[in-house]
N, C-alpha and C positions, 0 to 999 in steps of 0.2 A: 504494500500500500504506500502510495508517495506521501509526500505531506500537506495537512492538510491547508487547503487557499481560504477557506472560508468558517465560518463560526454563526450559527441558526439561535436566536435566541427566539424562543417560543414562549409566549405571555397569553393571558387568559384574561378576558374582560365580561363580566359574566352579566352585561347589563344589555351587551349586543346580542340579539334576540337570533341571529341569522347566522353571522359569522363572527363568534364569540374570541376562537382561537386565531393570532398571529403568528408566522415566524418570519426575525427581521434576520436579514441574511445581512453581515459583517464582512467587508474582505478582510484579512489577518494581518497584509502586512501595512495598513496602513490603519485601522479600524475603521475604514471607513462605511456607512452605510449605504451597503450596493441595492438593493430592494425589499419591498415587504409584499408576502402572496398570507392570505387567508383563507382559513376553512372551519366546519363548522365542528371540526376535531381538531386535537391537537397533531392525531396524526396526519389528517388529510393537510392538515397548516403546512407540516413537514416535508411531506410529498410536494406540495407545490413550490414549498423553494426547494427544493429537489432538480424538479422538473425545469426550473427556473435557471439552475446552474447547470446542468445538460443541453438544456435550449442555447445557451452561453457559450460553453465550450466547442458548440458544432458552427459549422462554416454555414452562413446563409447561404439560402440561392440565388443568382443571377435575375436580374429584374425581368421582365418580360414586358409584354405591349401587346394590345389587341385593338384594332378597330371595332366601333361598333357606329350601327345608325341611331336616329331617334330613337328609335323602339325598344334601343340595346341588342338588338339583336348583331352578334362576331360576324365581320366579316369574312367572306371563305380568301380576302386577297386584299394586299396592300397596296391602298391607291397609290397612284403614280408617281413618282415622287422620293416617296418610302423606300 
């Protein structure tokens, strides 16, 4: 196991009816505060900065472009130009 980049502090506010539980995600080497994901556990709180520093460490995707008309409906082909 490498070491760890980050630090989840998980706090409980039992007056939030919906999502009670937070976990505030910490980077380590600076303390600073990277994000906060909520849930209406402590574990799902967990999981989602979890998932949160997973989503993080993976390489986005390249952007992409579609035409479309009024209607929204995609073009099957890129006006001229394009």
């Amino acid at each position: 196991m490498s070491e760890p980049t980050y630090l989840i502090r998980v706090e409980h506010d039992p007056t939030d009816p919906t999502l009670p539980w937070s976990a505030k995600v910490y980077r380590i080497t600076d303390h600073g505060h990277a994000v906060t994901r909520w849930g209406s556990t402590e574990e799902e709180a967990v999981q989602a900065a979890q998932a949160w520093m997973r989503a993080k460490a993976s390489e986005p995707e390249p952007p992409r472009e579609y035409f479309a008309d009024e209607s929204g409906e995609l073009a099957t082909a890129s006006p001229s130009g394009y």
